[in-house]
N, C-alpha and C positions, 0 to 999 in steps of 0.2 A: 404520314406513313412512317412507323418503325423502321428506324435505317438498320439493313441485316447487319447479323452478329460479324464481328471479327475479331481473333485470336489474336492480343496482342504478342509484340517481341518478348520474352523472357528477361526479367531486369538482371543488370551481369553481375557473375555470384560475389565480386569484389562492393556492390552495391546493394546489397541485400540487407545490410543490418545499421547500411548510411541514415543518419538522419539529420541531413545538412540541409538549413533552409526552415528547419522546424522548429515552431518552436511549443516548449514545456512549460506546465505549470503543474509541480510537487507539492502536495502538502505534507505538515510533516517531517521536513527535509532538514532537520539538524544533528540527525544521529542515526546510527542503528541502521536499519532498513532502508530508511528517507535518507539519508546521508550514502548510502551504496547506489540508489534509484536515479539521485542528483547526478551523481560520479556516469554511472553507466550511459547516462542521457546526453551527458556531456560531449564523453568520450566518443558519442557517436555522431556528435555535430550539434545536436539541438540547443537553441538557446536555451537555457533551463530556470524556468523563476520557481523559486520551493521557498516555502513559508513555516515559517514557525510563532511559538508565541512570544519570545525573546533577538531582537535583532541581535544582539551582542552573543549570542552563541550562533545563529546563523551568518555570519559575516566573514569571519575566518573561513569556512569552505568556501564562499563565494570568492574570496581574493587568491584563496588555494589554485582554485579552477581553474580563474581570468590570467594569474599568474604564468598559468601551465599551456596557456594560448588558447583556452575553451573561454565559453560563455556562457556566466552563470551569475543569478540577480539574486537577493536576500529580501523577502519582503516578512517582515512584522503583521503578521493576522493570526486570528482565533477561531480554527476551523467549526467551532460553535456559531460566530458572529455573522450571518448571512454579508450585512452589512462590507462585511471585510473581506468576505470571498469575493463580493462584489466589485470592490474598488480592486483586489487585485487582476481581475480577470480586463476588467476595461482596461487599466493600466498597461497591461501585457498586450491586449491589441491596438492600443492607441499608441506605445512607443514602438512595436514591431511589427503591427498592421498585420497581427494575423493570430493564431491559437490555432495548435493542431494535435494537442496532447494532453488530456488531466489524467494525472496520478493520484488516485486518494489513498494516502498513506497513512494521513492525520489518524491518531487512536488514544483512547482514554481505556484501560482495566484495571481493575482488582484482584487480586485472590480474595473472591467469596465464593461459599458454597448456596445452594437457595435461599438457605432457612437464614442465613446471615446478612442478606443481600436486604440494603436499605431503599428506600423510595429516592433518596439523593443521591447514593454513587450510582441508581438506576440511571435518574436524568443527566447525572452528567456524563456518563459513555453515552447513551442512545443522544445526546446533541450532538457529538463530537464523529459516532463512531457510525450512525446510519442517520440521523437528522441533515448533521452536517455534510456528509458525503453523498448524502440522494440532493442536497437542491446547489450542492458544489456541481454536480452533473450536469443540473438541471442551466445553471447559469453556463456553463463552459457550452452545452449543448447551441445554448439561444446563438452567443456568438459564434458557434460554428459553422450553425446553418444562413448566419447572418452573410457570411464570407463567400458558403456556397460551395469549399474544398472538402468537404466532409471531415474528418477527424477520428481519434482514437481517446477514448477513456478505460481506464484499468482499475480497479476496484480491488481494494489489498483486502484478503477473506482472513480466515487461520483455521485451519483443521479442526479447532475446539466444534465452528459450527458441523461439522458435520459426524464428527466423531467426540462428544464432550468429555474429558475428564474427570470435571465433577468438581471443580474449585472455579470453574469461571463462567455462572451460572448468567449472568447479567452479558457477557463479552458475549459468550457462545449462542446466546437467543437472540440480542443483538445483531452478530454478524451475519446469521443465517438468513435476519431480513434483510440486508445486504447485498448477501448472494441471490437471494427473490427477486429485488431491485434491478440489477443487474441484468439478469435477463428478460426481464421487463422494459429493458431501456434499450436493450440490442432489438427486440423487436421492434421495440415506434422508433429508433432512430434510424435504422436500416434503409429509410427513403431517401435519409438524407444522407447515404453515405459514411457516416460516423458508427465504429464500429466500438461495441464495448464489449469487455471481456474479464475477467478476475483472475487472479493469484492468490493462492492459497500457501503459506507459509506453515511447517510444522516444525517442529521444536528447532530456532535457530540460534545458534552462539553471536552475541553483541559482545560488544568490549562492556558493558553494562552489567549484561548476567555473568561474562567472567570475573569480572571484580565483586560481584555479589556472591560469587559460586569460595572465590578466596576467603572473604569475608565470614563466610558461612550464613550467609542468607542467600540460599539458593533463588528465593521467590522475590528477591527482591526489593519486597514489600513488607516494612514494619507494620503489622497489625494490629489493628488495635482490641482491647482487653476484651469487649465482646464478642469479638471475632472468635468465638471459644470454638463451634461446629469447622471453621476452616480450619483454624490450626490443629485440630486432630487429625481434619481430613487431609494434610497437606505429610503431617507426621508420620500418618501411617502409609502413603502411599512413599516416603523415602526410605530408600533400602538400607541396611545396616553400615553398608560399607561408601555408604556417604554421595552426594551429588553427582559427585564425577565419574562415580562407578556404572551412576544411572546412566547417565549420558552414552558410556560406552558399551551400553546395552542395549540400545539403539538395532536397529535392523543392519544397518550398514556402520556399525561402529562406531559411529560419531553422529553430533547436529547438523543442521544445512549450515550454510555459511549465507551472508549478507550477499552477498556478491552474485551464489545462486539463483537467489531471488530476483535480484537485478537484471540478469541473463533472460527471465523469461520476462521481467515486465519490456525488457529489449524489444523481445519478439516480438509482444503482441505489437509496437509502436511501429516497426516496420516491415517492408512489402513482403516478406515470408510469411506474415499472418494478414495479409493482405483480404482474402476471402473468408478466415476466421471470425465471427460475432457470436455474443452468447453462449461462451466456452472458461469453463475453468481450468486452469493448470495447476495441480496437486503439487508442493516441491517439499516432500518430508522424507523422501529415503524409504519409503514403505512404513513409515510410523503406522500411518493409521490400517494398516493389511495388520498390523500384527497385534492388537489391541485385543 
């Protein structure tokens, strides 16, 4: 017999956004976005293992972290490489007997428009950026259910899928399988308690694009000499009065910040989004309202 329903106590508001006891695994996590989602996970208790494809530029946060009294690990993998998701995700419950949190952050794009977009920089975003991130789920899920405490995954999106620009032809079809995924994964996991969910980032300032924005490579990306259809379509979509003018033509006057982003991968991680699955959070300032 079904034991009747009871309403549990309300967790107290000082413990709403705790994530002490839990722990993380980032992909992703040397910079930019994955470098704010570390920080934030941190900051909230979770142990936090984030990966990249260079230990030596992921190390220095980790000792930042551990220094500042958090705890936080550097693991070397290639969010392509099943192989390597694998070993870190065992590692992470064999040295802390537990996993309660994937972040897929890991992402490969280009500035290409369609007709520019090759068969190679296809497969190497679609391993990295939906290959790699549906069966990084799919292994984090096995041990979650394995433990039996249910769990959280967050799927990093980007507005390109749902509103395209028109230079990130390969990213934006990409991501939008994704976001498919996604809710696809909140449904079958939902028995077991693991709750998935995505973030959707729109146009956000890194320490990356502002040294490219200085630079005057707004895109970041040195293209190459075939790339003739993107770089028109990239030329004619910049305003006279240069990158930073775009920027501040924004809906709300400026980009999202890293940090933004991190706030809501917070949520979905803790008991405020506790009854949340199958749910995106849009974070672009009305970018895409005003397209």
């Amino acid at each position: 017999m079904t034991a009747p329903l009871t309403i549990p106590e309300p967790t107290p508001l000082d413990q709403l956004l705790s994530l002490d006891g839990k722990v993380a695994i980032v992909t992703g996590g040397s910079r930019g976005l994955g470098e704010a989602i570390v920080r934030r996970l941190a900051e909230a208790g979770a142990t936090v293992v984030f990966t990249g494809r260079t230990l030596s530029t992921l190390q220095p946060l980790a000792d930042e972290i551990t220094a500042s009294g958090g705890a936080a690990v550097a693991r070397e993998a290639d969010a392509a490489d099943l192989d390597s998701t694998r070993r870190v995700v065992e590692q992470a419950v064999q040295r802390y007997g537990r996993l309660d949190i994937l972040v897929n952050n890991a992402a490969v794009f280009q500035n290409r428009v369609f007709l520019d977009t090759t068969e190679e920089l296809w497969d190497q975003e679609q391993a990295v950026d939906l290959k790699g991130a549906f069966f990084a789920a799919q292994i984090a899920a096995e041990a979650m259910i394995t433990a039996g405490n249910g769990g959280r995954i967050i799927n990093i999106l980007s507005t390109d899928a749902f509103r395209p620009t028109g230079i990130f032809a390969a990213y934006s079809t990409i991501k939008a399988g994704l976001a498919m995924a996604t809710v696809n994964m909140a449904k079958e996991l939902a028995e077991h308690g693991i709750l998935v969910n995505s973030v959707t980032p729109g146009s956000t300032i890194t320490q990356e694009r502002i040294d490219a924005i200085a630079s005057g490579d707004f895109a970041g990306d040195v293209l190459p000499k075939d790339a003739v259809r993107t770089r028109e379509k990239m030329q004619s979509m910049m305003p006279a009065d240069g990158p930073a003018a775009m920027l501040q033509r924004l809906p709300l006057g400026r980009p999202g910040f890293p940090v933004e982003i991190a706030d809501s991968v917070l949520f979905f991680c803790s008991a405020m989004a506790g009854y949340v699955t199958g749910q995106n959070i849009i974070i672009d300032g009305a970018q895409t309202l005003s397209r």
